[in-house]
Every structure is written in structure tokens, then in C-alpha cells.
C-alpha positions as CSV (number, residue, x, y, z in Angstrom):
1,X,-6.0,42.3,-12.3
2,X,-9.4,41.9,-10.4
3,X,-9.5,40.8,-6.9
4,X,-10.6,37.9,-7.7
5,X,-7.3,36.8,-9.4
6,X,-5.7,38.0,-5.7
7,X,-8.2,36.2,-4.1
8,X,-7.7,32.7,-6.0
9,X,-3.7,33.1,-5.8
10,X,-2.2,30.8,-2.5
11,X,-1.3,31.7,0.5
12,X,2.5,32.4,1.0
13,X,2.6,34.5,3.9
14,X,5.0,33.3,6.5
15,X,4.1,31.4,9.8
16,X,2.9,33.1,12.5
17,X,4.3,32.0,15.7
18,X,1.2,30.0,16.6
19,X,1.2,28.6,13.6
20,X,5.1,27.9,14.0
21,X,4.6,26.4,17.2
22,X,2.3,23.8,15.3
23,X,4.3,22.8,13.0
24,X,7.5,22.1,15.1
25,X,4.9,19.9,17.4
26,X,3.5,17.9,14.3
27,X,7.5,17.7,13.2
28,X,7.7,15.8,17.0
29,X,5.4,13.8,16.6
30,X,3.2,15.3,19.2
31,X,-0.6,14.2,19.4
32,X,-2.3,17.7,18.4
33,X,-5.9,18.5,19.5
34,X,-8.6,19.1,16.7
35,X,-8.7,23.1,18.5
36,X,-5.3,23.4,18.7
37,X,-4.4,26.7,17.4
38,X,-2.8,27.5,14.2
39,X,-3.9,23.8,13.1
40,X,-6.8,24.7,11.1
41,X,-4.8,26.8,8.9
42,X,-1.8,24.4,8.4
43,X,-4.8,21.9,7.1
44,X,-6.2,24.6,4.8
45,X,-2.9,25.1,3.5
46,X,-1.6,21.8,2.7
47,X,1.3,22.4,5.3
48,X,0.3,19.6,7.2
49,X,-1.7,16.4,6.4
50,X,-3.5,13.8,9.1
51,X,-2.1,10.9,10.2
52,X,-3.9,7.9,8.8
53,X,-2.1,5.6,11.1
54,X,-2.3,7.6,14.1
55,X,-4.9,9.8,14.5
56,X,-4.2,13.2,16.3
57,X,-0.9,13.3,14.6
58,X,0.2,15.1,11.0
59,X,2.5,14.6,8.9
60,X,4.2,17.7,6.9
61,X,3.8,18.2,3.0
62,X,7.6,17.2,1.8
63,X,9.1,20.9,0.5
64,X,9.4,20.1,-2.9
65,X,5.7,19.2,-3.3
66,X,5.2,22.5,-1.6
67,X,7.4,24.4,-3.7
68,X,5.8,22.8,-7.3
69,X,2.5,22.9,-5.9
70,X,2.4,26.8,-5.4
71,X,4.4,27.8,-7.9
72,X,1.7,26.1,-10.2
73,X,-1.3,27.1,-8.7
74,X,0.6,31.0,-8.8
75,X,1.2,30.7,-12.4
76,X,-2.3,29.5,-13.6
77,X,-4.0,32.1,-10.7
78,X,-2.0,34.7,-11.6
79,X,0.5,34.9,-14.4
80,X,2.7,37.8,-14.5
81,X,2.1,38.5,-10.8
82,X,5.8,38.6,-10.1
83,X,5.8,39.6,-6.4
84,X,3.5,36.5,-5.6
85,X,6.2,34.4,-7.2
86,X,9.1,35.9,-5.6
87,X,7.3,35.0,-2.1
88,X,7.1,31.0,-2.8
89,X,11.2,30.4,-2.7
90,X,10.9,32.3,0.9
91,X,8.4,30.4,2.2
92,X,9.6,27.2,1.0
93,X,12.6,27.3,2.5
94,X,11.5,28.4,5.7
95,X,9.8,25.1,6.2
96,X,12.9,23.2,4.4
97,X,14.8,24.8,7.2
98,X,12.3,23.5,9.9
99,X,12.4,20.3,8.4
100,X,16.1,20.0,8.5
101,X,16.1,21.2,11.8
102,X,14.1,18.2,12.8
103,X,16.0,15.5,10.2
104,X,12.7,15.6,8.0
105,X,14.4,13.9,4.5
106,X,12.6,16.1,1.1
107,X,10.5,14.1,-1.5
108,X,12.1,11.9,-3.4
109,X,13.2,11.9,-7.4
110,X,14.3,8.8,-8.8
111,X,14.8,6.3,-5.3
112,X,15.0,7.4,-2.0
113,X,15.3,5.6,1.0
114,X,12.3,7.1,3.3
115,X,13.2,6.3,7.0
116,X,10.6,7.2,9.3
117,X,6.6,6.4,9.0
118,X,5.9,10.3,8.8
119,X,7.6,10.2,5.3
120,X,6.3,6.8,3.9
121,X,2.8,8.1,5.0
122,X,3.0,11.4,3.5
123,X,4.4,9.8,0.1
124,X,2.0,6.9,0.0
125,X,-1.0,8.9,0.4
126,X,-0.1,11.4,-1.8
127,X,0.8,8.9,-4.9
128,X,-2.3,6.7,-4.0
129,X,-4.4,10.1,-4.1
130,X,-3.2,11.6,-7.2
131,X,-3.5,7.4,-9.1
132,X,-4.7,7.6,-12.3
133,X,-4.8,3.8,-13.8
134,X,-3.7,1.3,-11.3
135,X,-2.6,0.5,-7.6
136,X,-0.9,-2.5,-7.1
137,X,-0.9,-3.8,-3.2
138,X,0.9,-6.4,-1.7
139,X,0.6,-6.7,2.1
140,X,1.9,-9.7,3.8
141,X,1.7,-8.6,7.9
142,X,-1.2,-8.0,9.8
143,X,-3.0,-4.3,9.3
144,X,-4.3,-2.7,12.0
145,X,-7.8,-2.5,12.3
146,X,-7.7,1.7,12.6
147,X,-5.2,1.3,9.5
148,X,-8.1,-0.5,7.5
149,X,-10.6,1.8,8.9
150,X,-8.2,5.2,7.9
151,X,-7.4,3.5,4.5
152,X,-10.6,2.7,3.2
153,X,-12.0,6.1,1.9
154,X,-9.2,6.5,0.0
155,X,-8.6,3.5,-1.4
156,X,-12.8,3.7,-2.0
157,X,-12.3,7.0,-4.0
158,X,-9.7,5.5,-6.3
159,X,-11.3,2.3,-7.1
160,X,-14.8,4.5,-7.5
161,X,-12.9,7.3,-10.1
162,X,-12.3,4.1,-12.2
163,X,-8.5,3.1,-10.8
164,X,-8.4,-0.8,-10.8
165,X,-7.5,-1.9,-7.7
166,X,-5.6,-5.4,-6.7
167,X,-4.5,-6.5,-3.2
168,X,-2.6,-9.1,-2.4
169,X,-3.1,-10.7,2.2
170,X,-2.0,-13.3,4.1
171,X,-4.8,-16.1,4.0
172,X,-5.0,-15.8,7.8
173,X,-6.0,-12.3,7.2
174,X,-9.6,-14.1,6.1
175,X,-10.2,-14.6,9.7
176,X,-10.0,-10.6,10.4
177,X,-13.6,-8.9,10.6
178,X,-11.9,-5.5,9.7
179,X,-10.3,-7.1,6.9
180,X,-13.2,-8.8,5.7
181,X,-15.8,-5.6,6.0
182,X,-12.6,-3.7,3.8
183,X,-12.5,-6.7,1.1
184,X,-16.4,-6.8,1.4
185,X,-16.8,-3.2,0.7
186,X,-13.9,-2.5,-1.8
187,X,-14.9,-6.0,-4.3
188,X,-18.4,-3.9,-4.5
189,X,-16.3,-1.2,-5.9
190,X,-14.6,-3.1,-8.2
191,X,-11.6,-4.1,-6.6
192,X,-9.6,-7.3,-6.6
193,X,-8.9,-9.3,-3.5
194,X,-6.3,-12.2,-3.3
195,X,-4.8,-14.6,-0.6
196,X,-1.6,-16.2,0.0
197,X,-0.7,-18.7,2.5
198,X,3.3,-18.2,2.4
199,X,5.0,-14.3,3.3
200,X,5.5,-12.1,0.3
201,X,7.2,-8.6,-0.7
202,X,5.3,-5.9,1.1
203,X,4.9,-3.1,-1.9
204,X,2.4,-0.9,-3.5
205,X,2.7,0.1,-7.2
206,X,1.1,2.8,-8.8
207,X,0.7,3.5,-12.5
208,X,4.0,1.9,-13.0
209,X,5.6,5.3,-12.2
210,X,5.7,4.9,-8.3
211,X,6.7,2.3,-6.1
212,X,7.0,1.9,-2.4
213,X,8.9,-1.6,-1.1
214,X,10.6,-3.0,1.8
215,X,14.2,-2.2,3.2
216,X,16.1,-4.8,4.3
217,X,18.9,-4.4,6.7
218,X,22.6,-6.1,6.3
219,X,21.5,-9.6,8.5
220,X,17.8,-9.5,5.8
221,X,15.8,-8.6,8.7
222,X,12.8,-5.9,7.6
223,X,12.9,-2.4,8.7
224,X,9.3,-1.6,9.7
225,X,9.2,1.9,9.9
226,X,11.7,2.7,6.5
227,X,10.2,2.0,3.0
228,X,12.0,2.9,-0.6
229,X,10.4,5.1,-2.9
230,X,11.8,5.0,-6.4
231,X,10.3,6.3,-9.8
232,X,12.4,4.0,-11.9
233,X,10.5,2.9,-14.7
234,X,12.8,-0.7,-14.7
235,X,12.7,-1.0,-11.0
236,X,8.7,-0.5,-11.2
237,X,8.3,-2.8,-13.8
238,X,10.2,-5.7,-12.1
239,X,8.3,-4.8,-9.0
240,X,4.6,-5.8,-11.1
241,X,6.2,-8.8,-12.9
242,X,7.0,-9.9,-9.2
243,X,3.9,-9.0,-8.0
244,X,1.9,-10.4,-10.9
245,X,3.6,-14.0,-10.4
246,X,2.3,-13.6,-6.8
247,X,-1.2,-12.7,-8.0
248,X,-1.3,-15.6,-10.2
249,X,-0.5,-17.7,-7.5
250,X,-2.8,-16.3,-5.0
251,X,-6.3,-17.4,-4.2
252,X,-9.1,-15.2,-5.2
253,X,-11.2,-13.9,-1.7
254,X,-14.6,-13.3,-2.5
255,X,-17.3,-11.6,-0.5
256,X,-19.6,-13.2,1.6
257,X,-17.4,-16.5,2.3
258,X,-17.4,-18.5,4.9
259,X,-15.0,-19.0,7.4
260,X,-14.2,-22.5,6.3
261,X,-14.5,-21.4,2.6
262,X,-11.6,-18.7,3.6
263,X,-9.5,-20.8,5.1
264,X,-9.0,-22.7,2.0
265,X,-9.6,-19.7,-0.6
266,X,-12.2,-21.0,-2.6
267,X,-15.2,-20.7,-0.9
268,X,-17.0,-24.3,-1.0
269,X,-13.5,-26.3,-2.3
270,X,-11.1,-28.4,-0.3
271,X,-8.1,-27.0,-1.9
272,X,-6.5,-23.7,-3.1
273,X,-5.4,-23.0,-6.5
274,X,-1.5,-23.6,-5.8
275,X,-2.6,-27.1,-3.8
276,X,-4.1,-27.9,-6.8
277,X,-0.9,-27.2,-9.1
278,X,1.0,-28.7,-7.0
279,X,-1.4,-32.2,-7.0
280,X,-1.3,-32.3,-11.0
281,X,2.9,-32.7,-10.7
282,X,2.5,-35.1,-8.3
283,X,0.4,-36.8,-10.6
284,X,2.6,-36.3,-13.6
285,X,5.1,-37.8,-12.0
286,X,7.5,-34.9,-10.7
287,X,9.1,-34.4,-7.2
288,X,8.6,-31.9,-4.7
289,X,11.5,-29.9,-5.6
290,X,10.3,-30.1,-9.4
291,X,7.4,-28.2,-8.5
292,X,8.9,-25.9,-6.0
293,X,11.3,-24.8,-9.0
294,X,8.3,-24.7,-11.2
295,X,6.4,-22.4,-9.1
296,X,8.8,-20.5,-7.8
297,X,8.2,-22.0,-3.9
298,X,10.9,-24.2,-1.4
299,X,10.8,-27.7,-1.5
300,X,9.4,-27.4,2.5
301,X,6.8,-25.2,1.2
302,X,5.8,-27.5,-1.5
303,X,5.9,-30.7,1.4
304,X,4.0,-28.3,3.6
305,X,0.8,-27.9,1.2
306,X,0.5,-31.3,1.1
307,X,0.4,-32.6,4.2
308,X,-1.7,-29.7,5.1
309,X,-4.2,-31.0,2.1
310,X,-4.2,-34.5,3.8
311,X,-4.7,-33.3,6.9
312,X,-7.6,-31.6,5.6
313,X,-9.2,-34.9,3.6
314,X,-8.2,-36.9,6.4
315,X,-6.1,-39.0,4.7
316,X,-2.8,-40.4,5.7
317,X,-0.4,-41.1,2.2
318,X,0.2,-39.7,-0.7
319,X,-1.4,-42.4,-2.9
320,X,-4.6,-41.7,-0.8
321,X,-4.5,-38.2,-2.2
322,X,-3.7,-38.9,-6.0
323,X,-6.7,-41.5,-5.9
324,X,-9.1,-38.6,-3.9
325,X,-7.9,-36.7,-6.8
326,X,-8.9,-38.7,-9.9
327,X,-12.2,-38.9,-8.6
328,X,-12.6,-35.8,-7.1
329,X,-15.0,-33.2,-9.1
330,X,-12.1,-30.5,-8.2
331,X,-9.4,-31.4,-10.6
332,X,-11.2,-29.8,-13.0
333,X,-11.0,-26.5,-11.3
334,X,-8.0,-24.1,-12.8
């Protein structure tokens, strides 16, 4: 065996007590200096990851990433190096035991229920990462603007390696500059942008292997910080035909629109593409709660778009609104 077989095989060594003392304050929580010591070697070993949402904090890799991801990198480096082997259990469970120490749940297989925002973070930006076809996103609340900021290279590196990318916001979320510069710069990549003016499922879907959604307590109020995890082929594949129904629904946001164009999702139109469903069953004849059932939306919500649309035309009656539409050059839009 040459040294440079040892040289490419992983670091197992144990934590030194620097390095321990690291790790236990990244486990807190704790805002950690870029010098702080031990830190630089955690990063180079994939022990801990940054904190996209809060910068100068880490998140640790879950122990059975660790585990698979040495023990591979071991057996391609250096096959039939037993001893190297025989260290990996040993330092795997070293940091299991820190992590249990400090409640720290292990990756999931199948579904788990990931409580804290350490956990979702270090499972969504591994699976996003390691995407190979598609990422899904559907994203309902506000984003930070250091979210967007902390989000975008990565996101930027998938869509650029040839992942398609879809995102599903709020349409008040056109009014964001962050937002907008993100949109701007990932639809140059290739991405797709949408916009919907009613709440949605927050979820992301990747490859239609992984998928992160919502937890909802006993009373259906959201759990902020908790997301599931599951791997269930059915469960995924609900999760895109939901989020496909919402895509077709959405409006498409553009690059380079303007403010009033974004506020009704199609640039230079007066309406949005569900406004516009929603005018042709008027016009067939069918009630609000015909085409709420049709489209999957509340009778209120259906009520809602139009009177918002009438507010917009300046008009004051329904009849005033089916006439605006037969002449209007927009009807022909899809």
C-alpha cells in the first residue's frame, strides 16, 4: 500500500477536546466565530456544516450519513485496509452519543418527523445538494432576505448542473426586491418561477425520492420549526400531483416585470390565469361554487377573485365584467 492510498483514506481519529468543545457548542446552538478553534477541522471533515439560516451557527452531519459516508470513501480509498474500517464504528458512535446527549434525532429512512430547524436544514441542504433531475419548491410564507441570499448558490449550482428547477410564492412575494433579484437570477439559469394569490402546502420535492412538508399539530395550526422527511415513493408522488395542480394554477413570474405587471402575474394583463378560468364559468353559466369545486378553490375564494377583478376594471356588477370580457383582447389568453 503506497502512502498515497493512507493519505486519500478519511480521517477517523477521535475529537480532540478542542475539537469536542466545538462540537457540543454547535450542538447548543451557540454562534461560533470563523477562528474559533477546532472549527476549521470539523468543516474539513464534514462534522459540521454552516448554517444557511443563521450564519455563525452549524449544524452537525446526522450519524448515519457519517457512518455511510466513511465507510464508502474507506472502501474505495483503501480496500482491505481493515484497521481503517474497524475505526469508523468508533468514531461514529462517539458523535451518536454526543448527539443523544443533546436530543439530536439520526437521519431519517422512510419518514421521520424532524423537529428542530438544525435537522430540517442539515437534510434539506444535503438532498438539494446531492439532486440529480428535479427540485420541486413550494413556499407559501415570507423568506427572509439572508434566507434568499444563503439559498441562492445552491439552488444556482443545481439549476446550472442541468436540475430543473420549479418554485412555487405568494404573489405578494412579487413586491420583495430579494425575491425578485433570486427569481431574476435563477429564470436566467433556467429555472421556473410561479405565483399564487391564496396559501398553499409548504414542501420541496426532490427526484421523487425525497420530500420535505409541513407538520401540523392536533388544533391544524403549522409547526414552524418541525418539517417531515419521508422517502416514500407513494407519499412523494402524491406530494408532485399536489404540487403540480398548484403549478397549473399559478401565475407564471417573469423577469424584468413591473410592479403593476406583478401584482397581477402577467406582466401587461389585467387578470391572472385563475381570474380568467374563473370568468369563462361565469360565462358558461356556472356558479361560484361550480368553479370553486372545479378548481379545487372555496366558494369565498372564488367570490374573492372577482370582486378583486372589478375592483381592478373599475367596474361595479357582474354583467359589467362578462361584457368587459367579450370584448376584451384577454379572453383569448390561456
Amino acid at each position: 500500500m503506497t502512502e498515497r492510498e493512507i493519505a486519500a483514506a478519511p480521517d477517523t481519529s477521535r475529537l480532540t477536546a478542542v475539537e469536542l468543545r466545538t462540537y457540543r457548542a454547535a450542538l447548543r446552538g451557540e454562534v461560533l466565530p470563523d477562528d474559533a478553534q477546532g472549527l476549521a477541522s470539523l468543516l474539513a471533515r464534514d462534522i459540521l456544516f454552516p448554517n444557511t439560516h443563521e450564519p455563525g451557527t452549524y449544524v452537525p452531519a446526522p450519524s448515519r450519513y457519517l457512518e455511510t459516508q466513511l465507510t464508502d470513501a474507506i472502501l474505495k480509498a483503501l480496500t482491505g485496509v481493515t484497521a481503517a474500517l474497524a475505526a469508523v464504528p468508533a468514531h461514529v458512535r462517539e458523535l451518536e452519543a454526543e448527539q443523544q446527549r443533546y436530543h439530536y434525532s439520526p437521519s431519517p429512512v422512510g419518514t421521520l418527523l424532524l423537529r428542530t430547524v438544525p435537522e430540517v436544514n442539515t437534510e434539506t441542504i444535503r438532498t438539494i445538494q446531492s439532486a440529480e433531475s428535479e427540485i420541486l419548491t413550494a413556499q407559501p410564507g415570507h423568506r427572509k432576505p439572508q434566507v434568499l441570499k444563503g439559498a441562492l448558490p445552491r439552488d444556482l449550482q443545481a439549476a446550472q448542473r442541468g436540475v430543473t428547477v420549479r418554485t412555487i410564492y405568494r404573489t405578494h412575494g412579487r413586491s420583495n426586491p430579494t425575491q425578485r433579484d433570486w427569481v431574476a437570477t435563477m429564470t436566467r439559469a433556467g429555472a421556473q418561477v410561479r405565483t399564487l394569490g391564496e396559501d398553499f402546502l409548504r414542501l420541496i420535492i426532490v427526484d421523487r425520492k425525497h420530500a420535505f412538508f409541513e407538520v401540523y399539530g392536533d388544533d391544524g395550526t403549522v409547526q414552524s420549526a418541525a418539517a417531515w422527511y419521508t422517502q416514500d415513493r407513494g407519499v412523494c408522488a402524491v406530494l408532485a400531483a399536489h404540487f403540480w395542480q398548484q403549478w397549473e394554477r399559478a401565475d407564471p413570474w417573469l423577469p424584468g416585470e413591473t410592479d403593476a405587471g406583478a401584482a397581477n402575474g402577467d406582466g401587461d394583463t389585467k387578470t391572472t390565469k385563475i381570474q380568467r378560468t374563473i370568468v369563462r364559468g361565469i360565462v358558461a353559466g356556472k356558479s361560484h361554487r361550480q368553479i370553486g369545486e372545479n378548481l379545487g378553490l372555496s366558494e369565498r375564494t372564488v367570490t374573492a377573485q372577482v370582486s378583486k377583478l372589478r375592483e381592478a376594471l373599475g367596474l361595479e356588477t357582474v354583467p359589467q365584467l362578462t361584457f368587459w370580457w367579450a370584448t376584451s383582447p384577454e379572453r383569448l389568453l390561456p
